[in-house]
N, C-alpha and C positions, 0 to 999 in steps of 0.2 A: 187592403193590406197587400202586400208585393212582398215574395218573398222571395229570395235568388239562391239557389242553391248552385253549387260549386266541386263537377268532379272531374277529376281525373283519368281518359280513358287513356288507351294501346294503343302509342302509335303506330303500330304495326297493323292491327285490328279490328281499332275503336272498341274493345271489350271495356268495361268498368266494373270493377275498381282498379286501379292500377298504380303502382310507385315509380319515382322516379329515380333515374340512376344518372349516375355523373362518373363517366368511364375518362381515365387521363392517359394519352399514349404520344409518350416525344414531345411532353409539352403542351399538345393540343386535348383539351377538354370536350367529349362528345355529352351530351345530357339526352337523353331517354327518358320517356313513358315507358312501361312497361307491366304487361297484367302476368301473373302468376304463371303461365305455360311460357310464357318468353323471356321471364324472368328466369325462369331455374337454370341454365346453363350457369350466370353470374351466379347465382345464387352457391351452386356447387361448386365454381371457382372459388367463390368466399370461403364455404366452409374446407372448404383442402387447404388453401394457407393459412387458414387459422389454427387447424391441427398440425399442419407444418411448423410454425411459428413453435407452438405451445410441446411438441416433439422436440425444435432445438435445444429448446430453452431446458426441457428436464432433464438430458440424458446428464447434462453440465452441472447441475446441479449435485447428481447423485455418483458421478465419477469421480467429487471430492473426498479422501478418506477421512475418515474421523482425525480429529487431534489423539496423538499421543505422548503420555511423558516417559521418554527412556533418560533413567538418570545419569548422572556421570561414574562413569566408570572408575575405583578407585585406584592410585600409583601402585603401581607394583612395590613388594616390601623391600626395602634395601636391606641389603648382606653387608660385613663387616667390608668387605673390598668396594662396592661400587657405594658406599656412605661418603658423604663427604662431610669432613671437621669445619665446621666454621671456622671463620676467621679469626685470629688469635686478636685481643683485645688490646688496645694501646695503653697501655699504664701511666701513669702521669712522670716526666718526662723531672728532672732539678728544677727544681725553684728558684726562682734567683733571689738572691742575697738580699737581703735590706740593709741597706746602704746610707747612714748618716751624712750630712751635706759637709761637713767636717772631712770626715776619710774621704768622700771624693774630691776635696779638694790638696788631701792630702795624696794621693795618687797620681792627681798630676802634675803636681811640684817633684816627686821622685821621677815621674815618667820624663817631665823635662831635666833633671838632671840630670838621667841617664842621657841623655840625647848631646847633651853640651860636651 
């Protein structure tokens, strides 16, 4: 039986166990072994912008004020002077005539008369 076991040391070191890290700067990607004493500088770097991150994010949160309802304010009361009267209402204006087809034919036999 063969059995192959498979680990990870420092490369700094060669200690074991150790994780790998993938640092990115301009573009360029560096990948790291690294075992737990040479880890903690990144490691402390991580954990400071994650509190950083997690500090941005709440102050903005809690700097929003609550909703409130301020109702409207009602018009001041009008006085007999600043009231104003509406506008007077149009009443219904003469009707016109009902006119048989007779008399208007008779109105224009006098209108030409007069004319002649």
């Amino acid at each position: 039986m063969k059995i192959i076991v498979e680990a990870t040391a420092c490369d700094l070191d060669k200690e074991v166990p150790a994780r790998t890290y993938a640092v990115t700067v301009d573009g360029e990607t560096h990948e790291m072994d690294l075992c737990s004493p040479h880890a903690k500088p990144i490691e402390d770097l991580i954990k400071k912008a994650r509190q950083a991150r997690e500090q941005a994010q709440a102050p903005a949160a809690k700097t929003v004020p609550p909703m409130q309802f301020n109702p409207p304010t009602p018009p001041p009361p009008r006085s007999a002077a600043t009231a104003q009267r509406p506008a007077p209402r149009k009443r219904g204006g003469r009707r016109p005539r009902i006119v048989s087809l007779e008399e208007i034919e008779a109105q224009k036999q006098a209108s030409q008369q007069g004319e002649d």
